[in-house]
C-alpha positions as CSV (number, residue, x, y, z in Angstrom):
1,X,-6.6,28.0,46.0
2,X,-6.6,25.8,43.0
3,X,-9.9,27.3,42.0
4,X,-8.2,30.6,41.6
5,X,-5.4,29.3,39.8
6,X,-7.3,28.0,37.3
7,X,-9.3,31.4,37.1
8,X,-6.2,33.0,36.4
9,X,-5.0,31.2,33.6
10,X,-8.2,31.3,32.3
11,X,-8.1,34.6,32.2
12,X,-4.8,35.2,30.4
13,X,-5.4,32.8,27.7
14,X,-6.2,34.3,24.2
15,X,-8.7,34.0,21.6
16,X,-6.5,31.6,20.1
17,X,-5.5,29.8,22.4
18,X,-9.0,29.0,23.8
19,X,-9.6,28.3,19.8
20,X,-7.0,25.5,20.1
21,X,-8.5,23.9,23.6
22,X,-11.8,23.8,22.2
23,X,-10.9,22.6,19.0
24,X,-8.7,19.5,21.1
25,X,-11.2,18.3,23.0
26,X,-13.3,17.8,19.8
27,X,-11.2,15.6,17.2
28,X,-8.5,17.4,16.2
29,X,-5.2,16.7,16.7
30,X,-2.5,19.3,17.8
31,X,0.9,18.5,16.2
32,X,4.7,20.7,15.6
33,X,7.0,20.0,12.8
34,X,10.4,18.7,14.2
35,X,12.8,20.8,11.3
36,X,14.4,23.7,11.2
37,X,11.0,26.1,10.7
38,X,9.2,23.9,13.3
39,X,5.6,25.0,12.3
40,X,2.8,23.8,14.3
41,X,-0.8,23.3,13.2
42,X,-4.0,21.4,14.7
43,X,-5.9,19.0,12.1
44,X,-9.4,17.6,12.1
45,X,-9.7,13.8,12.8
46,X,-5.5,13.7,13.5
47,X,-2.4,14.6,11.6
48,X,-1.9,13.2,8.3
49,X,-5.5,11.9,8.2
50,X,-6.3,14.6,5.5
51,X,-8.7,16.7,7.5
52,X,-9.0,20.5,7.2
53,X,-6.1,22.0,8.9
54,X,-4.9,25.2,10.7
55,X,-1.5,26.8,11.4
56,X,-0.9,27.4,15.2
57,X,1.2,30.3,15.8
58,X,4.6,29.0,18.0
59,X,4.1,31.3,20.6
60,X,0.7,29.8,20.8
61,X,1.5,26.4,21.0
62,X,4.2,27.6,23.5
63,X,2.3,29.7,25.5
64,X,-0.4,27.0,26.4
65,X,2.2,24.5,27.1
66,X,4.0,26.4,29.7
67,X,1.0,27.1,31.4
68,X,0.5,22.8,31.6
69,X,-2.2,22.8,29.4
70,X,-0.7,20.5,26.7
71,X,2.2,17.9,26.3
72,X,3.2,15.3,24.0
73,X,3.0,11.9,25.9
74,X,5.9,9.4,26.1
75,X,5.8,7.2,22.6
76,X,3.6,10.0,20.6
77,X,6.9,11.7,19.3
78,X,9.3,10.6,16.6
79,X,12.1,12.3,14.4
80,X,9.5,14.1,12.2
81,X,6.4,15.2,14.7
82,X,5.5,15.7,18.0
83,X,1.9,15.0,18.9
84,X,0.4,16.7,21.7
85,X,-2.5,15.7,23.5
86,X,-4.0,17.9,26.7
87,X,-3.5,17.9,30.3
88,X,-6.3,17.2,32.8
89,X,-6.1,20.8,33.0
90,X,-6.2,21.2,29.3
91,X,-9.7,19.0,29.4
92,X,-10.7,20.4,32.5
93,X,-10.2,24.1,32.4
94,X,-13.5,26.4,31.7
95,X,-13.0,28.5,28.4
């Protein structure tokens, strides 16, 4: 049963969203702006580290954590970013 779980969220993930997965489980860093425009983007070696960087859409970075695939652990937030890291799913999960 999990088996086909995880087939279908695999299946309803997007181009992008796989983009972000892969791109996570290599070094890059997944991180959202805490501010009134909130933007989100996923940088090479970790945020501020002066890597090349890409904007993640919000309904992106929304989308793939509802479906559990990211979260920001306890201690890796603070007034100006969250910092998300993957679930077991997240590193788990087929693409």
């Amino acid at each position: 049963m999990a088996e086909r779980i995880k087939k279908q969220i695999v299946t309803k993930l997007s181009a992008k969203m796989k983009e972000v997965i892969e791109k996570m489980r290599g070094d890059w860093e997944l991180a959202k702006s805490i501010s009134l425009t909130g933007h989100a983007w996923i940088q090479k070696g970790g945020t501020g580290k002066g890597g090349e960087s890409k904007a993640v859409n919000a309904s992106t970075l929304q989308a793939l954590y509802d479906r559990n695939l990211i979260f920001v652990p306890k201690g890796r937030e603070n007034y100006r970013l969250e910092r998300y890291e993957l679930t077991s799913l997240g590193k788990t999960i087929q693409l």
